[in-house]
C-alpha angles and dihedrals in degrees: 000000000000119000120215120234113239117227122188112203109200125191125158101254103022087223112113114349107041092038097051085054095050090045089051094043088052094044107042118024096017083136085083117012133052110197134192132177138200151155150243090219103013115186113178128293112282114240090234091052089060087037090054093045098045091055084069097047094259120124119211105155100105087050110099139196103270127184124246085240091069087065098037094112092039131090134217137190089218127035105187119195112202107184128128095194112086106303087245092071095055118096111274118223115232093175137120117295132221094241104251085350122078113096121207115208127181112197105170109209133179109273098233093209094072087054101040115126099007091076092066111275117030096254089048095108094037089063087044094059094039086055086055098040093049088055087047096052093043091049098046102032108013132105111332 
């Protein structure tokens, strides 16, 4: 039987970024893989980050913002910081590790939300991020 491998997507607020890439892991390679995602300050899931992601098939909607505490006993083979602000300022995970396992990445993307509604309609820069956040995902955790 084949274990999944466990990825943790953090971002400040849990409410675009780290959502759309859980949303994409679950949806599309969750033969191998289970994500999660949470926050150091989450706040709720923004409507353009499930609008974007509905326009690629993919419902978020009953996902909701957690907070990292939630994870804090759990571990995880990927923790995946998304934060374009200085990596410093991204939530930091204290939880168990998977002894000689457990990868950090840090992937800095745009958060959509300082852009929303001055890039034309309000979930312009949402579908800009997801765009980047799917190739990302294809190219770090699609087919081998």
């Amino acid at each position: 039987m084949n274990v999944k491998k466990k990825i943790l997507f953090l971002c400040t607020h849990n409410a675009a970024r780290s959502q759309m890439a859980e949303g994409f892991i679950n949806a599309r390679y969750s033969d191998r893989y289970e994500a999660f995602s949470a926050g150091s300050e989450p706040t709720k899931v923004h409507s353009c980050a499930i609008k974007a992601m509905a326009e690629e098939g993919i419902n978020i909607a009953p996902q909701h913002a957690k907070p990292l505490d939630e994870y804090l006993d759990a571990s995880f083979d990927y923790v995946v910081t998304m934060c374009a602000a200085a990596q410093e300022r991204c939530p930091i995970f204290p939880g168990a590790i998977i002894p000689g396992g457990t990868k950090y990445i840090h992937h800095a993307f745009d958060d959509p939300l300082a852009d929303a509604g001055h890039e034309g309609t309000p979930c312009t820069s949402f579908r800009r991020v997801r765009d980047a956040v799917r190739e990302w995902i294809e190219a770090t955790f699609g087919p081998p």
